[in-house]
N, C-alpha and C positions, 0 to 999 in steps of 0.2 A: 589494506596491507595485512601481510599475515607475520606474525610473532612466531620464529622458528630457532629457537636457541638462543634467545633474544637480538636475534638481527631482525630486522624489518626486511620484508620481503615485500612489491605489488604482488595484486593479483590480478591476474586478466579478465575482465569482464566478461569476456565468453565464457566462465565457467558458471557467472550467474545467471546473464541474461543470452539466452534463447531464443529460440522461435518459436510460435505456439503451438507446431507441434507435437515439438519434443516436450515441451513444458508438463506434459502429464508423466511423462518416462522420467525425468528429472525431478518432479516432485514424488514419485513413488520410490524414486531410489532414495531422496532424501531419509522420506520416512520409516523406512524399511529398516527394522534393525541389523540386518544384515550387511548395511553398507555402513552402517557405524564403525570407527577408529577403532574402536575398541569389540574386544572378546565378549564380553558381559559388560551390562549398563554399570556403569559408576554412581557409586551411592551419590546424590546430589549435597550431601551435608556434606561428605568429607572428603570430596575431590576437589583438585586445585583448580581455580578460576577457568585457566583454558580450557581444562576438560569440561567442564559444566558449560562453555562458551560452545565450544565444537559438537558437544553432544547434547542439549538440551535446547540450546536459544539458535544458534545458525540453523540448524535443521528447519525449523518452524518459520522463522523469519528470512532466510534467502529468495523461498518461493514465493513470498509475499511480496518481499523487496522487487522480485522481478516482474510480475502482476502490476505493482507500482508504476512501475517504469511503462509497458506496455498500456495502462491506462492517460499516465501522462503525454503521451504520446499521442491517444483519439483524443484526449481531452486543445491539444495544440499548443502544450505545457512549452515548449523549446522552441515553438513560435512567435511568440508573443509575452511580454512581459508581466502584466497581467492577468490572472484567467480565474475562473470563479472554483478551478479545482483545489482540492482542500487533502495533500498529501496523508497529512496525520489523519482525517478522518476517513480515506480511503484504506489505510491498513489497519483503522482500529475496526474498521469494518469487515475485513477480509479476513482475520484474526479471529473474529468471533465468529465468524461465521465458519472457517474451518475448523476451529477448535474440535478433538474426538469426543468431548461431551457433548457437543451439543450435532453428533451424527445424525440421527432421525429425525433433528427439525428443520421448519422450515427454512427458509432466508430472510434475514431480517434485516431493516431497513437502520443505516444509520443513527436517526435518530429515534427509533423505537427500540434499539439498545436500552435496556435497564438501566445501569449504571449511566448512560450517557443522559435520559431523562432525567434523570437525578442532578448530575453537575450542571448539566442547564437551566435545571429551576434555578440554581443559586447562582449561578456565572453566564445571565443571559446574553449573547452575539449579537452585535452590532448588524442590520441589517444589509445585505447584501445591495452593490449600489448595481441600480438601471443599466447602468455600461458593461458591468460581466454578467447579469442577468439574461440580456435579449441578444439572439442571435445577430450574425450578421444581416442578415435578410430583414429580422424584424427591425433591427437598429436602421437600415437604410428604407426602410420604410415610413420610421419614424421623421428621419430627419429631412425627406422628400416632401411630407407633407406637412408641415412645418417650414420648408424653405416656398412651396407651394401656397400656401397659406399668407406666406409673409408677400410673397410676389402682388397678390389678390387684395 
């Protein structure tokens, strides 16, 4: 929803999510100061909430959010109720990885993220079970011979 004189407004999904495409034409007009609301950047200390929302955080995060979606999507997020895909660590990843300080490096993996190293040592994850682990294919392989097994 978008806050426009304090009415609530939707907003239509087609203005986030795209095609892949377009999705480079859409993230470069994001980023591009020229497609900004505004004339000159606004100081981040002393502009009001929305302006610091529509000019600092939607920009950076729309493209991600739609990346999101388009990975949830191969992942077979909307087919199935469980799935071993991990939302939050899919954008904390894509986050860092486009971040403009970190342009001339390489791509880094999830969990060789710094900071993410870090809060793992002390907040270690319950191990991921057997059932979103193994593919289809490997799971009906599994369970053929084991039913195979059990027949014998």
């Amino acid at each position: 929803v978008s806050l426009e004189a304090g009415i609530l407004e939707p907003l239509h999904i087609g203005q986030f999510y795209s095609t892949p495409a377009a999705d480079t034409i859409v993230q470069e007009s994001l980023l591009t100061p020229e497609a900004a609301p505004f004339p000159e950047r606004p100081d981040p200390k002393t502009c009001s909430p929305r302006d610091y929302l529509e000019y600092y955080i939607f920009p950076v995060l729309l493209p991600g959010m739609a990346e999101l979606l388009h990975q949830a999507k191969k992942e077979k997020c909307f087919e199935r109720k469980r799935t071993k895909f991990i939302a939050c660590d899919f954008l904390t990843e894509w986050l860092y990885n486009k971040n403009p300080k970190r342009k001339d490096e390489s791509f880094t993996e999830f969990f060789s993220i710094p900071f993410v190293n870090e809060w793992l040592k002390d907040h270690p994850r319950p191990p991921i079970p057997l059932s979103l682990v193994l593919s289809e294919e490997e799971a009906s392989i599994v369970i053929q011979s084991f039913w195979r097994g059990y027949r014998v």
